[in-house]
C-alpha positions in Angstrom: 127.7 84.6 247.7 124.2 85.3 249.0 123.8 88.1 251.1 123.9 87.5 255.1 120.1 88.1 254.9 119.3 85.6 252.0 120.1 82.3 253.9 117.2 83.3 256.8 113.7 81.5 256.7 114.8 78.3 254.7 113.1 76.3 256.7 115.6 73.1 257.6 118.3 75.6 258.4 117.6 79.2 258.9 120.5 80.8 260.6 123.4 79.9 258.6 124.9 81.7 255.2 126.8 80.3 252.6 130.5 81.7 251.9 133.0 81.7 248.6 134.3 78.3 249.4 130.5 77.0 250.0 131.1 76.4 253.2 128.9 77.7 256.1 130.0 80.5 258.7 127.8 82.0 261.6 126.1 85.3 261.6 125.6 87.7 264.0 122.0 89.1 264.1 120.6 92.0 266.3 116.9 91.3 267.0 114.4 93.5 268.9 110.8 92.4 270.4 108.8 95.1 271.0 106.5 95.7 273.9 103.4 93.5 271.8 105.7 90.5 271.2 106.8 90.8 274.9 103.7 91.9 276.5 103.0 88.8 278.3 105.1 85.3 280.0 103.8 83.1 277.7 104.8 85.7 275.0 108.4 86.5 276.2 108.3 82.3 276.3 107.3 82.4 272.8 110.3 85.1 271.8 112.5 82.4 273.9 111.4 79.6 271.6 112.4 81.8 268.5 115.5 83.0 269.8 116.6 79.3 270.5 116.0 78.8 266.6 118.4 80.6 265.4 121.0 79.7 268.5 120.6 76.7 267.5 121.8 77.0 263.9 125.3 78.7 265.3 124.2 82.5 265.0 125.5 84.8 267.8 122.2 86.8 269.2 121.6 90.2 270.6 118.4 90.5 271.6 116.8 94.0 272.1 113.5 94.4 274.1 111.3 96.7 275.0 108.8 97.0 278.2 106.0 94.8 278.3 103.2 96.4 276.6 101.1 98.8 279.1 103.9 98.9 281.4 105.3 102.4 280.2 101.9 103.8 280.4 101.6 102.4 283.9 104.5 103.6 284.8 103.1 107.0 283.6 100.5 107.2 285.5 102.0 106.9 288.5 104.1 109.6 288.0 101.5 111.7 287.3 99.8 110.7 290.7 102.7 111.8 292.2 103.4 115.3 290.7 102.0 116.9 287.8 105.3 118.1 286.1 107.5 115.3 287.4 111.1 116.4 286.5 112.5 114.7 283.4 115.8 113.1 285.0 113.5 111.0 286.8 110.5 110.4 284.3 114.0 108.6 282.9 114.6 106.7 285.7 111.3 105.5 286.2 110.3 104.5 282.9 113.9 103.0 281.8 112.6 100.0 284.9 110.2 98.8 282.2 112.5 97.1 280.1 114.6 96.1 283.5 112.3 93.6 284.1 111.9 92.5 280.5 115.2 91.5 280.0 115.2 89.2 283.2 112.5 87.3 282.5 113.8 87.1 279.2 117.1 85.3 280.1 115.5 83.2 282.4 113.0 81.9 279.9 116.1 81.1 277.9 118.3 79.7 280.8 114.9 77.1 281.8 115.5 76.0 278.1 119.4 75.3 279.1 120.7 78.0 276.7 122.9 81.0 278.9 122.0 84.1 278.7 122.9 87.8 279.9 120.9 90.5 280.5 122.5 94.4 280.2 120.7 97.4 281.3 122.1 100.4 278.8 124.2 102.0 281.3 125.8 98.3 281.7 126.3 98.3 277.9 127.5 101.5 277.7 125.4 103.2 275.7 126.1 106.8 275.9 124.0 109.5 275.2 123.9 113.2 275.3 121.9 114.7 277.9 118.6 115.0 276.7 116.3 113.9 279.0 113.4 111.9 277.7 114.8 112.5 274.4 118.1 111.7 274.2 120.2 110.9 271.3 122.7 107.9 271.1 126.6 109.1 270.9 128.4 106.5 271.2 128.4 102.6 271.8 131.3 100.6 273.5 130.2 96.9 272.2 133.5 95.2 274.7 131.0 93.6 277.1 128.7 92.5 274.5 131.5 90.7 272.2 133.0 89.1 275.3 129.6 87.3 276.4 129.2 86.4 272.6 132.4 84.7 272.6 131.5 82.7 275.9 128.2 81.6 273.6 125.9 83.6 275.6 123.1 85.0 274.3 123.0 89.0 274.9 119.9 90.5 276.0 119.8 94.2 275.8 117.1 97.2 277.4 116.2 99.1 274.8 115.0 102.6 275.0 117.6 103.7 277.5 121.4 104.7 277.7 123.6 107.0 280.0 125.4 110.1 279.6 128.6 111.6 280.7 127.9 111.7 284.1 125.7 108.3 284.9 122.6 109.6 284.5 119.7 107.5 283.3 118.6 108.8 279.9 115.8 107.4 277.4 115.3 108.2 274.0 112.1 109.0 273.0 109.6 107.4 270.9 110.7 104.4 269.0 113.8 104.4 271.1 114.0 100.6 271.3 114.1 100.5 267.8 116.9 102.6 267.6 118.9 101.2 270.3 118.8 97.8 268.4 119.6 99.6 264.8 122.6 101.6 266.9 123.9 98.1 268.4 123.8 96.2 265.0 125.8 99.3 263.8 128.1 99.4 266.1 128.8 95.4 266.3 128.9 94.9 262.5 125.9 92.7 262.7 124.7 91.1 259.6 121.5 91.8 259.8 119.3 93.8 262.5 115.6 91.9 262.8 113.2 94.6 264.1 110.1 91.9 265.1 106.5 93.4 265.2 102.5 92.2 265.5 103.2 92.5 261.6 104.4 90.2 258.8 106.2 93.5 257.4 106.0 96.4 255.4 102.7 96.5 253.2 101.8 98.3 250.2 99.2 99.9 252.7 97.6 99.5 255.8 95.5 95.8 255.5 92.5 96.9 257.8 92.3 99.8 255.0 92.5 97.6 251.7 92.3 94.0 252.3 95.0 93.2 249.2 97.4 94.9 250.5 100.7 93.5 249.6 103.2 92.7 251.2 106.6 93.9 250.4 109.5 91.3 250.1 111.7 95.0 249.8 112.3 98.6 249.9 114.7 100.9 250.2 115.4 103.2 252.8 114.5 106.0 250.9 110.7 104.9 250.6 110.8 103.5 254.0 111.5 107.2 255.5 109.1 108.5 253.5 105.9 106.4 254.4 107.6 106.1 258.4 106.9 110.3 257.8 104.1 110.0 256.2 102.2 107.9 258.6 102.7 104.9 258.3 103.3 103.0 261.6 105.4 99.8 260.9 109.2 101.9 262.2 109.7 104.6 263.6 111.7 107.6 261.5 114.9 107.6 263.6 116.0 104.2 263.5 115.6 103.8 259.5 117.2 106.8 259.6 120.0 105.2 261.6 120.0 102.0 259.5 120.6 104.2 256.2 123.0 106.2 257.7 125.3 103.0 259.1 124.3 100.9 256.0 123.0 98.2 258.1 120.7 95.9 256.6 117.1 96.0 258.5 114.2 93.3 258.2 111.1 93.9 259.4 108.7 90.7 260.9 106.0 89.0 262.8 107.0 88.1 266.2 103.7 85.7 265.9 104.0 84.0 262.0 107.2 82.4 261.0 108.4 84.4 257.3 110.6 86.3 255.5 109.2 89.9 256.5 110.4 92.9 254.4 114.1 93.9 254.1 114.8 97.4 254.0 117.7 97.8 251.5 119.9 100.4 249.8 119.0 99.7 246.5 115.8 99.5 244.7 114.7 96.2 243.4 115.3 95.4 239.4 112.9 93.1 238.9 109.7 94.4 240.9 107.0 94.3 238.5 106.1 97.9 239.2 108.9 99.9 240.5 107.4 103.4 240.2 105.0 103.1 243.7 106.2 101.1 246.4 103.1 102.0 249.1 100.5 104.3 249.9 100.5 106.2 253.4 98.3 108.8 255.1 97.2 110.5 258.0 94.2 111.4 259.6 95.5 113.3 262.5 95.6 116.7 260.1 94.2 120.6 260.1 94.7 123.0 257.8 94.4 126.4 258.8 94.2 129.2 255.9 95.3 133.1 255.9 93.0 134.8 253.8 94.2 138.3 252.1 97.5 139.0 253.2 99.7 141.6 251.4 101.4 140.2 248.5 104.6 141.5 249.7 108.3 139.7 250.6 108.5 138.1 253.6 104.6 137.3 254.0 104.9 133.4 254.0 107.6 134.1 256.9 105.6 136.5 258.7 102.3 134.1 258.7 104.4 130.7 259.6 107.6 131.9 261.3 105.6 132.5 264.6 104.0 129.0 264.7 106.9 127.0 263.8 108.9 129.3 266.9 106.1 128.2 269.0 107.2 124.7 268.3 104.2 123.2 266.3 105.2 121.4 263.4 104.1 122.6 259.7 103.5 120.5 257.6 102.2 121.2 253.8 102.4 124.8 252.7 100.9 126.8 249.8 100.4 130.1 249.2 98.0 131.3 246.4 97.3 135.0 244.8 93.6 136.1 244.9 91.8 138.0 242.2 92.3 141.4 244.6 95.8 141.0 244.4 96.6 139.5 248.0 97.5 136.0 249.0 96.2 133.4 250.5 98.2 130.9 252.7 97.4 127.8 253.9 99.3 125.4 255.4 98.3 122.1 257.8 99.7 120.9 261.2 98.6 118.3 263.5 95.0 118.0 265.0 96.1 118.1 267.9 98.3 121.4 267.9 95.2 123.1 265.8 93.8 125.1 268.6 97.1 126.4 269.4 98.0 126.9 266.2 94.5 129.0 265.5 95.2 131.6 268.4 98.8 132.2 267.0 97.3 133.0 263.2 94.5 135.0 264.6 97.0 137.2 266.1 99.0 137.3 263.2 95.6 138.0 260.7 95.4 141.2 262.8 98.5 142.9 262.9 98.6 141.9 258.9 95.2 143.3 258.5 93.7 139.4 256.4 90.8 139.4 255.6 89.8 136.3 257.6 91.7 133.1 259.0 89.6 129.7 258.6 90.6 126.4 260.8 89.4 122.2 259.5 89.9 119.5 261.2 88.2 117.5 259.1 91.5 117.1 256.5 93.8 114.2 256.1 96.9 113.1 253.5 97.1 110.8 251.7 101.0 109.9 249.7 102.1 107.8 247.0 106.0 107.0 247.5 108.3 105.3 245.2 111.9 105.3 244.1 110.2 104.6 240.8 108.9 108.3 240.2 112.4 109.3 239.1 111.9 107.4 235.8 108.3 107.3 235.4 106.0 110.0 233.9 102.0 110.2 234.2 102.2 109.6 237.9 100.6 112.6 239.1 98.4 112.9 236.5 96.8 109.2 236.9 96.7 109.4 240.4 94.6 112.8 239.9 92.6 110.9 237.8 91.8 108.1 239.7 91.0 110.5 242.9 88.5 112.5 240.4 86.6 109.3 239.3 85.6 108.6 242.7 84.3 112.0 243.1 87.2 112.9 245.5 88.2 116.9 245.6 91.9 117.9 246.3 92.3 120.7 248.6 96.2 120.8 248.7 99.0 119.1 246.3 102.5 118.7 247.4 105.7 116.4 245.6 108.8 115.6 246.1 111.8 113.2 244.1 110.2 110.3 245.8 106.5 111.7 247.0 103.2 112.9 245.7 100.7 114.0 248.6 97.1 115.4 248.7 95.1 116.8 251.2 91.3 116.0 250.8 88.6 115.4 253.1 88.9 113.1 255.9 85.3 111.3 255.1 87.0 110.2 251.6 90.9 108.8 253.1 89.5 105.0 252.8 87.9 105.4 249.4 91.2 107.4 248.3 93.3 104.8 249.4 91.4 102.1 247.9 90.9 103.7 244.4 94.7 104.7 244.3 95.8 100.9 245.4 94.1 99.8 242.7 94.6 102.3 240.1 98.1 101.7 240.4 97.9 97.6 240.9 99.0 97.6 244.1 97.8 94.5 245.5 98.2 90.9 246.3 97.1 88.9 243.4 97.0 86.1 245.4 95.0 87.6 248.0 91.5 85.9 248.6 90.0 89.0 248.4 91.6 90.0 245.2 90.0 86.8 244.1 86.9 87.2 245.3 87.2 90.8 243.3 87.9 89.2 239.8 
């Protein structure tokens, strides 16, 4: 029997899946539009359209949405007009209003089309959450209201972003919280399958406006997927693959805009891919490394020099600590650009009371990561993609690996040409991209 997943995107009849006796039996799909694919009326009319698709075939639908694009940053603002610091309980109340209105017009863009629909808020589902303002975290998920509209052949439209906790207060959860809420409901309602529809056809080998082959991926697992989501790349957010690994719910990634198959994010890794050791290249340009020059080669110095930043809260990233010729280390380590400055006061005061030589800050880093599954079985990976970085002229600064994960740290004014020369030293992209043909 094909997998619930397998029967979507045949054209004539995409929301239906074959069972044992070859018969045909209804799915129930989780779907989220985020705040792109809803950011207009004639947009949230075109997710309408889509949504009838499916309905159409005999799938139940729980729809997840987000706020229309700009609205959370609107909403924002005026906040800040009001009060500098506004109080997090009500930053959640304000900003849960975004998808409030989303979810209206969706339904009625369904119900002009004569299909029912309900909308929920996610106090009205039930979502409940722990207390966490602005970041809360999903405990629990009563699906009663949900399954009783889907048996009255409603379609279920959902707020994402947003629950309740014990005591009825709004809460929202963070970045990438729509995401989340929809992975969580899929979870918690069995679904077959939870759609996660971007301005994207899916999960690509690398960014497109980077290499203009980039493939895209018919599959990955969720291994891979958390490791490029960490390592930069944008496409889902870490939580809710996290989620969907966690709940083994199967996740598909596609174009609210281009009718396909996307990328589904599995358990297992592919047999027949034709080269299973890389699945994508990721990397970030929002990076610093900071470097402790000549402190004591004693136990306890890597503590000493990053215990005090990570307790101020900035996150650290790569690490490595080297011995110099005098017989003191050297420890460098990268966090965001962002937190840099902070980051530079904390170390300077550190340098001092350790007597370093000297503390250096750049900005002008970035990473760049090969992931696969693959790596497990497959030797020379490392050293060809140091070799393909060294033809291009391209010095590495930093190495760090794991099972899955090889990343360097270079120089920010090489990232495009790194990512180029590792996509192809690795045969990364589309052969039937016009630009691959153009190439040969």
């Amino acid at each position: 029997m094909p997998e619930p997943w397998a029967r979507h995107w045949t054209v004539s009849n995409p929301g239906w899946k074959e069972n044992s006796e070859t018969e045909f039996a209804m799915a129930l799909i989780v779907q989220k539009y985020g705040g792109t694919s809803v950011g207009s009326v004639e947009r949230i009319e075109a997710v309408a359209d889509k949504i009838i698709r499916f309905r159409e075939q005999g799938d139940d639908i729980v729809v997840v949405v987000s706020a229309m694009s700009g609205e959370t940053n609107r909403l924002t603002a005026l906040a800040r007009e009001m009060m500098d610091q506004p109080t997090p309980r009500e930053m959640d109340v304000l900003l849960s209003t975004g998808e409030q209105v989303t979810i209206a017009l969706l339904c009625m863009a369904l119900e002009k089309r004569g299909f029912s629909a309900r909308s929920f808020t996610g106090g009205q589902v039930k979502i409940l959450t722990d207390t966490s303002h602005t970041k809360a975290r999903i405990r629990e998920i009563d699906g009663t209201r949900i399954h009783a509209q889907l048996e009255q052949g409603n379609v279920v439209v959902v707020a994402g972003f947003q629950g309740v906790d014990d005591q009825g207060n709004i809460t929202t959860l963070g970045r990438g919280g729509s995401d989340t809420t929809a992975v969580a409901l899929a979870a918690a309602l069995e679904a077959d399958e939870c759609q996660i529809y971007t301005d994207v056809k899916g999960v690509y080998t690398t960014d497109p406006r980077v290499v203009d082959d980039a493939r895209l991926l018919t599959s990955i697992t969720f291994e891979e997927m958390l490791e490029l989501a960490s390592l930069g790349a944008k496409v889902l957010q870490i939580r809710s693959v996290e989620f969907a690994g966690k709940y083994k719910v199967p996740l598909r990634v596609l174009s609210s805009f281009e009718d396909g198959p996307g990328t589904l994010i599995t358990l297992e890794e592919e047999s027949d891919m034709e080269d299973p050791a890389i699945a994508g290249i990721a990397f970030e340009r929002d990076e610093a490394k900071l470097t402790v020059a000549g402190v004591p080669d004693v136990p306890g110095i890597a503590y000493k020099v990053i215990g005090p930043v990570s307790e101020a809260g900035i996150e650290v990233d790569v690490i490595v600590q080297n011995a110099a010729a005098d017989g003191s280390n050297d420890i460098s380590f990268t966090v965001k650009r962002a937190e840099s400055d902070r980051a530079h006061k904390i170390i300077t005061d550190v340098a001092a009371s350790l007597k370093a030589r000297e503390v250096d800050v750049d900005t002008r880093i970035c990473k760049v990561s090969l992931v696969g599954v693959g790596m497990r079985s497959h030797a020379g990976i490392a050293s060809k993609m140091f070799k393909a970085l060294a033809d291009e002229g391209i010095n590495i600064q930093i190495i760090t690996t794991s099972e899955i994960k090889i990343s360097v740290v270079i120089e920010e004014k090489y990232l495009e040409l790194a990512v180029r020369a590792l996509h192809s030293a690795f045969d990364l992209g589309d052969p039937e991209s016009p630009a691959r043909s153009i190439e040969d």
